[in-house]
C-alpha positions as CSV (number, residue, x, y, z in Angstrom):
1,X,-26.5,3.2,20.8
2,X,-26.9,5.0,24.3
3,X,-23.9,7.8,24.3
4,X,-24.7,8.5,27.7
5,X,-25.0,5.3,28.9
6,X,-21.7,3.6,26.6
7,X,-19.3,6.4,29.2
8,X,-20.1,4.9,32.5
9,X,-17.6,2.2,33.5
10,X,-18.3,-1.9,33.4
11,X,-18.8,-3.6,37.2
12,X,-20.3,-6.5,37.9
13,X,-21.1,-5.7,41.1
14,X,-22.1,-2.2,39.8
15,X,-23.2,1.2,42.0
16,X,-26.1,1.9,39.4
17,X,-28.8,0.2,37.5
18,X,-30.2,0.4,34.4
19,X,-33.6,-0.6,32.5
20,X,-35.2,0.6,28.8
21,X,-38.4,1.5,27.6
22,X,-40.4,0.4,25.2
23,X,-41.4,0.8,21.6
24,X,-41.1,3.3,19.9
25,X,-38.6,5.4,21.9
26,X,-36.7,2.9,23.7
27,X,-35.5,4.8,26.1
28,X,-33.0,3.7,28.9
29,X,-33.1,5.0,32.5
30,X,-30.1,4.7,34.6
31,X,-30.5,5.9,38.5
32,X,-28.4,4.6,41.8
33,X,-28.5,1.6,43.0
34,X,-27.3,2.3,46.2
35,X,-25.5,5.6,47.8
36,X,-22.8,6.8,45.7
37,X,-20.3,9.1,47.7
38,X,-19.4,12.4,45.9
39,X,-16.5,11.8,43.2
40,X,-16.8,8.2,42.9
41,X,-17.1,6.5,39.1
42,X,-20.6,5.3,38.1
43,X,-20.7,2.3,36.9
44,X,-23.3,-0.1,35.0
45,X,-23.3,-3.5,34.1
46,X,-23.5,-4.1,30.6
47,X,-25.1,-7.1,30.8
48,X,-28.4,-8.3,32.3
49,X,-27.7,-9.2,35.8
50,X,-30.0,-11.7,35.9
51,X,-27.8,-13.6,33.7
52,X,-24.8,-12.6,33.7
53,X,-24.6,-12.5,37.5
54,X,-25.1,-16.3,37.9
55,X,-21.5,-17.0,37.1
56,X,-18.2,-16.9,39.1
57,X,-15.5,-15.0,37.9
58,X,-13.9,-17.1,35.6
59,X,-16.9,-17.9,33.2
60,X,-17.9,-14.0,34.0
61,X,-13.9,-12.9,32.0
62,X,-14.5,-15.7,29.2
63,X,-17.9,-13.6,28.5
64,X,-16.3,-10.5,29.0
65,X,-13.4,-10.8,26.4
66,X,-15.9,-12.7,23.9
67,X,-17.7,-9.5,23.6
68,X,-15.8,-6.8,24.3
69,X,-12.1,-8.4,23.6
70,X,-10.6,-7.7,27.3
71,X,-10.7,-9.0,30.4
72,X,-12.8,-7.6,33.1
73,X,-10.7,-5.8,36.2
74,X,-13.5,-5.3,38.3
75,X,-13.4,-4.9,42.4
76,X,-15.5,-8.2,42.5
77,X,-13.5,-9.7,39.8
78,X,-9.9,-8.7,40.8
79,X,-10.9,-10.3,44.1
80,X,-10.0,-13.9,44.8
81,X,-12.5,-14.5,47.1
82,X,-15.3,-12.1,45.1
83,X,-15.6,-10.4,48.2
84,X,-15.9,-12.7,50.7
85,X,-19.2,-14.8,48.8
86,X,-16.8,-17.4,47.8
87,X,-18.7,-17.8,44.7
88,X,-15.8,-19.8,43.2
89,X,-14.1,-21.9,45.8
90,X,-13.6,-25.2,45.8
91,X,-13.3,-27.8,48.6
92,X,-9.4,-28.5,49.4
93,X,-9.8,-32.3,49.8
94,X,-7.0,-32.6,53.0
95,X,-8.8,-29.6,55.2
96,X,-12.2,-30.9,54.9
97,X,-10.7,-35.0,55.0
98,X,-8.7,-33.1,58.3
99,X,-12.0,-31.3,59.5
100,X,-14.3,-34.3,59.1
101,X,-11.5,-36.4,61.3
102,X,-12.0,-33.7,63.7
103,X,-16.0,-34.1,63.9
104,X,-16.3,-30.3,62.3
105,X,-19.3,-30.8,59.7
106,X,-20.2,-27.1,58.7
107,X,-18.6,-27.0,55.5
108,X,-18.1,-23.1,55.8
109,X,-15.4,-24.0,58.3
110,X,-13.6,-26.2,55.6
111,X,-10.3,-24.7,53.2
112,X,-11.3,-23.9,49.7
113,X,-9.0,-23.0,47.2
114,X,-9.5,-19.9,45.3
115,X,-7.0,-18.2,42.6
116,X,-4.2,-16.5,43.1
117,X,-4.6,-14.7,40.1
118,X,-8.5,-14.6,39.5
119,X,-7.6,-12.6,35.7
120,X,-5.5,-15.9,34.8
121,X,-7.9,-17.7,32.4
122,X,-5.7,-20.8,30.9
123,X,-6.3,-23.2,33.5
124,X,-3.6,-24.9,32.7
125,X,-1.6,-21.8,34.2
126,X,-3.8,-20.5,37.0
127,X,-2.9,-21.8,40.0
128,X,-5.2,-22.0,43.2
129,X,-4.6,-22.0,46.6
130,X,-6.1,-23.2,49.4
131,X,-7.8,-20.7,52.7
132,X,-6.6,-22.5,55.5
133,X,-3.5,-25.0,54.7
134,X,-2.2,-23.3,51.7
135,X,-1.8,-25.9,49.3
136,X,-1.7,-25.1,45.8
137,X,-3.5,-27.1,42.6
138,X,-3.7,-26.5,39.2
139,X,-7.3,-25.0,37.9
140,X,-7.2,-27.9,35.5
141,X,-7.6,-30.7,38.1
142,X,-11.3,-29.2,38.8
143,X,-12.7,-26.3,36.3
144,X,-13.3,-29.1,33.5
145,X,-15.4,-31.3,35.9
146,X,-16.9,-27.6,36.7
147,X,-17.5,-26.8,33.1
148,X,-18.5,-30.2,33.0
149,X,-21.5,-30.2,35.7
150,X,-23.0,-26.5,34.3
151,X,-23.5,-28.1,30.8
152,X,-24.2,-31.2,31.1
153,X,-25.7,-31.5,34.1
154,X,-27.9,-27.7,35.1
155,X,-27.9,-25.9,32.2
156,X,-29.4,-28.2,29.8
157,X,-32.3,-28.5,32.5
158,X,-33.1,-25.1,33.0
159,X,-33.0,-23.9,29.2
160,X,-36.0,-27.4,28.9
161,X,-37.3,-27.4,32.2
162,X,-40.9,-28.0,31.0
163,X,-39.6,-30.6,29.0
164,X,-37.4,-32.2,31.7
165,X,-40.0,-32.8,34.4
166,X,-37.0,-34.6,36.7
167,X,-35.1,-31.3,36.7
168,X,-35.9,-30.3,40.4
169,X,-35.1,-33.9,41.5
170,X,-31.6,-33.9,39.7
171,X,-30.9,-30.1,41.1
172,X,-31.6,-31.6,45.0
173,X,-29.7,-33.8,44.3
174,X,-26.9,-32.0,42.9
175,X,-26.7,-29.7,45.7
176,X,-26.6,-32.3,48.1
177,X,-23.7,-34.5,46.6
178,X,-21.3,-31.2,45.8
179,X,-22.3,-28.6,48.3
180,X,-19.3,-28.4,51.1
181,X,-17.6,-31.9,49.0
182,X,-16.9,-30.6,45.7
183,X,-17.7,-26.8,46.0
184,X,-18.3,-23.6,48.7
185,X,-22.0,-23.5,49.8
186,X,-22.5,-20.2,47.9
187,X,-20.6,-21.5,44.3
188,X,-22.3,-19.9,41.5
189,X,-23.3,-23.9,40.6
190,X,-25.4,-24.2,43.6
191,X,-26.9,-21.1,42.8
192,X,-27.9,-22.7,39.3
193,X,-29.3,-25.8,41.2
194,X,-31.0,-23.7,43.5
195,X,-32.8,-21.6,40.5
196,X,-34.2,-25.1,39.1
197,X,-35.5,-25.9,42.1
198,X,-37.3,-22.3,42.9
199,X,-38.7,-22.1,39.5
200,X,-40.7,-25.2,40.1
201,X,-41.7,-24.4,43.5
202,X,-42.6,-21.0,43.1
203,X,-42.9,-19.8,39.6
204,X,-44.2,-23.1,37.3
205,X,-45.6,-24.5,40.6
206,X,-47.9,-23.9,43.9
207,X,-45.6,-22.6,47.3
208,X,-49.0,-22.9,48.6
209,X,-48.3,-27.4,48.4
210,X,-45.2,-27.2,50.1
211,X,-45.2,-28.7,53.8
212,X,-43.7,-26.2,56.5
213,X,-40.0,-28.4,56.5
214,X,-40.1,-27.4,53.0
215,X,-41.3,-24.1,53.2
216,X,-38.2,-23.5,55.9
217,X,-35.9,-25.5,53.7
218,X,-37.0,-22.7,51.1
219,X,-36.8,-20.0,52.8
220,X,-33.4,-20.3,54.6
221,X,-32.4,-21.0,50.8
222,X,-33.6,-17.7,49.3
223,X,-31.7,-15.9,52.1
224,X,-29.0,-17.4,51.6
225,X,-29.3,-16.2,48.0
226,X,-30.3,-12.4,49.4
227,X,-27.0,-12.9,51.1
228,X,-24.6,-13.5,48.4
229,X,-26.7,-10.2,46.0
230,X,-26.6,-7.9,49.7
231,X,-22.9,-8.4,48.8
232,X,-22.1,-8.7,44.8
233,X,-25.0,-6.9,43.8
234,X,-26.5,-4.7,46.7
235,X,-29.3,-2.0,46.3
236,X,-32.0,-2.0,43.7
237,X,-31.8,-4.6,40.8
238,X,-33.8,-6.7,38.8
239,X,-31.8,-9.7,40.3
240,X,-33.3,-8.7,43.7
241,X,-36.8,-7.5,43.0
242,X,-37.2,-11.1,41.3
243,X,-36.1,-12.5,44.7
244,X,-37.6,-10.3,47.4
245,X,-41.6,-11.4,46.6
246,X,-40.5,-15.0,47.1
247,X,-39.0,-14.1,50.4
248,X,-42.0,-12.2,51.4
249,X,-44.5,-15.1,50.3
250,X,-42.7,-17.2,52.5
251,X,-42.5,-15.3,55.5
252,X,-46.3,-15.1,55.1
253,X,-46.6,-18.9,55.2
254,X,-44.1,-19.7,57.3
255,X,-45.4,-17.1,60.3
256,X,-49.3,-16.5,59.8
257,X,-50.4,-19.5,58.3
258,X,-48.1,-22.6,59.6
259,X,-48.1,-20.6,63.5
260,X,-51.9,-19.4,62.8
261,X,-50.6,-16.2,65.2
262,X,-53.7,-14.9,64.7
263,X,-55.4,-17.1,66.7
264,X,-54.7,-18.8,70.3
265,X,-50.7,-17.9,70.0
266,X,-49.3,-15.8,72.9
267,X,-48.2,-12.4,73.4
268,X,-44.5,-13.2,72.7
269,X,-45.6,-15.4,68.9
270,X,-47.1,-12.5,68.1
271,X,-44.4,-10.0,68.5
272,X,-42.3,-12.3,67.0
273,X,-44.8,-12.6,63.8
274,X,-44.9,-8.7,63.8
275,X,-41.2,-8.5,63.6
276,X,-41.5,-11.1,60.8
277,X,-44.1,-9.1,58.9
278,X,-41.9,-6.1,59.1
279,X,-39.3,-7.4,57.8
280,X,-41.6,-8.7,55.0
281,X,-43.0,-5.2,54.4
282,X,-39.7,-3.3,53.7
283,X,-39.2,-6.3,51.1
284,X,-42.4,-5.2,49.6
285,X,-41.1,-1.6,49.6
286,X,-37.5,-2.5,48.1
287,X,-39.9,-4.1,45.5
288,X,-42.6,-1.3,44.9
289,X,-39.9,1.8,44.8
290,X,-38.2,-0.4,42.2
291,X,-40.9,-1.1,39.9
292,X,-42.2,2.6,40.4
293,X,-39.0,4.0,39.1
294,X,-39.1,1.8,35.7
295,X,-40.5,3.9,32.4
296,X,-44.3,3.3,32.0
297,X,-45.1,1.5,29.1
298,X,-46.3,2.8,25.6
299,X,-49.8,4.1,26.2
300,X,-47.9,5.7,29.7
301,X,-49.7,3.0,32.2
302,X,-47.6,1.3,34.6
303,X,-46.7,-2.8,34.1
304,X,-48.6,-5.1,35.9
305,X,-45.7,-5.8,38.3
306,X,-45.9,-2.4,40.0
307,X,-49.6,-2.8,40.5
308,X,-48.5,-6.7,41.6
309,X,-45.9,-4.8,44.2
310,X,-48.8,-2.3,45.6
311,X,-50.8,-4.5,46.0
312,X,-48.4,-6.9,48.1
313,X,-47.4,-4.5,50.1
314,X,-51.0,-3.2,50.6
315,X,-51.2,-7.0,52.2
316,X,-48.3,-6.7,54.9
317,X,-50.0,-3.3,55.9
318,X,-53.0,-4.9,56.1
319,X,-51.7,-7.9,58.2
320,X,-49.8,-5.6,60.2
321,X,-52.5,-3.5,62.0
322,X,-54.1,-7.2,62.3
323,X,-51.2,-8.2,64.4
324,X,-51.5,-4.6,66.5
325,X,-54.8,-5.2,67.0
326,X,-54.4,-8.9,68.8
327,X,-51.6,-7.4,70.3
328,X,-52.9,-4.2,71.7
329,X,-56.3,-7.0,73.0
330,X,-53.5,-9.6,74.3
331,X,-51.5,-6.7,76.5
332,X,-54.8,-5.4,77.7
């Protein structure tokens, strides 16, 4: 039991972070996780993001009262729209048959219907309505097939993905049959799919095999992903730090090795590289000041991840004065 800890309020899109120590002591540190304005509640998540922050707001209330016996009435959860991430939505069939007979094809200019009350869980009573032409449907004409898709169809995949060697097939192709036609580009399913497909690619498998339409395919992918946690859960958190290296291994592909700046590009390639590498180096920073902040283990040495982070970010330095260097010869 962590007294301290058990007084700070419930968020799931919370202002601090927390992580615990090892054996024997087990002891939990809690610091920001982004700037906290004088006076305002602190607030944790009580569960692990990683997992708990996959969900919409819907399945996020069923855990919620499961565990502690009451709904969550979060900012992110008392907001339809989660704030602004969409997370939920789904498509309202008329605006996007209406926006496709008009030639629009981006689906994030298409109505979605989110709730009108997002604490409503019977979905027999909760009632959605729709962005743009205001339509209303019952959540029972869609959250089954939603239920329906996470079980049957993602969930089963990711708990046996070494077992289930077709997973990352059956995740492309899940995103490409429901993203803009069933659900909102950023719907906590697609983020599901999109998990399946990064753990083969970049955890269980070589990033290193991937061609550069993949490697782009990839990375605009992950930022999109940055983009939904900039916004639900911003600042320092597990979530992120497991994101950021990915981000930053791509940006090394995609702008040193598939360019080769280093070698015969122009001036201009090469400033553009170096903003590229910047941008990779405060990811690497996010990453090291996290890790740096954890408890050390047992025997008081760091884990391997904050040597992994140094040493990372020891890399983009490196590259960086590189870059200056054919830069400072190329201006000459």
């Amino acid at each position: 039991m962590y007294k301290t800890a058990s007084e700070f309020q419930h968020a799931c899109s919370p202002n601090c972070q927390w992580n615990i120590g090892n054996y024997p002591d087990f002891k939990m540190r809690i610091r920001a996780a982004i700037k906290i304005e004088a006076g305002t509640p602190l607030t944790l998540n009580r569960f692990a993001y990683e997992e708990f922050g996959k969900f919409g707001t819907l399945k996020r209330q069923e855990i919620h009262l499961e565990t502690f016996g009451s709904p969550c009435k979060c900012a992110l959860c008392l907001d339809p729209t989660e704030f602004g991430t969409f997370q939920s939505a789904i498509v309202c069939s008329p605006c996007r048959k209406e926006a496709r007979r008009k030639g629009i094809k981006d689906p994030l200019l298409f109505g979605y219907l989110i709730p009108e009350n997002p604490l409503e869980m019977d979905v027999n009573q909760s009632v959605w309505k729709c962005t743009k032409c205001h339509r209303t449907s019952s959540a029972s004409n869609f959250i089954p097939k939603v239920n329906e898709f996470y079980v049957d169809r993602l969930e089963d995949i990711f708990i046996n993905f070494i077992q289930i060697q077709r997973g990352p097939n059956v995740a492309i192709n899940f995103i490409r049959e429901n993203r803009g036609s069933f659900v909102h580009p950023n719907h906590w399913l697609l983020k599901r799919a999109f998990k399946i497909i990064r753990r083969d690619r970049f955890i269980t498998g070589d990033p290193g095999s991937l061609s550069y339409s993949e490697l782009e395919k990839m990375y605009k992918m992950h930022l999109a992903l940055k983009g939904i946690l900039d916004v639900t859960a911003p600042g320092l958190n597990l979530e992120r730090i497991y994101l950021l290296p990915s981000i930053g291994e791509m940006i090394f592909k995609l702008y040193l090795k598939c360019f080769n700046c280093l070698a015969g590009s122009s001036l201009a390639e090469m400033i553009e590289a170096r903003e590229w590498i910047l941008e990779c180096r405060k990811l690497y920073e996010d990453c090291d000041l996290y890790w740096k902040g954890t408890l050390p283990l047992r025997d008081g040495s760091r884990a391997s991840s904050v040597r992994g982070s140094a040493e990372e970010l020891a890399g983009c330095k490196r590259a960086l004065a590189q870059l200056d260097d054919h830069i400072l010869h190329a201006s000459a």
